[in-house]
C-alpha positions in Angstrom: 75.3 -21.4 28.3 73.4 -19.9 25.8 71.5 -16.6 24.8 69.3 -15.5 21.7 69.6 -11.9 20.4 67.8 -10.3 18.1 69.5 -8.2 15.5 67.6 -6.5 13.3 65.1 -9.5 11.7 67.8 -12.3 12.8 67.8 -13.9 16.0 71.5 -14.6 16.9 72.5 -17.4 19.3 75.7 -16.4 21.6 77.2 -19.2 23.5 79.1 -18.6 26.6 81.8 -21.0 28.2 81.1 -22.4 31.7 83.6 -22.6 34.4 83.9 -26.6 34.1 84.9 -25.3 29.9 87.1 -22.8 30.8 89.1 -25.4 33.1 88.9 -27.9 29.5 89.9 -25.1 27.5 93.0 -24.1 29.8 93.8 -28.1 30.4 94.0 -27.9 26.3 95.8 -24.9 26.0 98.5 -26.0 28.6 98.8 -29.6 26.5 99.8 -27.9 23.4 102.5 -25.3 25.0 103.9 -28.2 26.2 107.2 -30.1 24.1 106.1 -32.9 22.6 108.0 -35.3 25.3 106.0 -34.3 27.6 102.8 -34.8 26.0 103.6 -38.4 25.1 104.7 -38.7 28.3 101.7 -37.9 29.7 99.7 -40.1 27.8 101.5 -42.8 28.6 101.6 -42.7 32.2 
């Protein structure tokens, strides 16, 4: 999602996430708090 905003003599595009991005971004987040093992592990299976 996306917005324009003026600010001053500038128009400023702000992005927002969606819910479907914030599940991605969490998925990503919890990938790379994980041990290494574990990642591997679940790429390979």
């Amino acid at each position: 999602m996306s917005e324009w905003v003026k600010n001053g003599k500038r128009n400023i595009k702000y992005y927002s996430l969606t819910s479907k991005g914030e599940d991605l971004l969490n998925k990503v987040r919890d990938l790379f708090n994980k041990p290494i093992k574990e990642v591997i592990a679940d790429l390979l299976f």
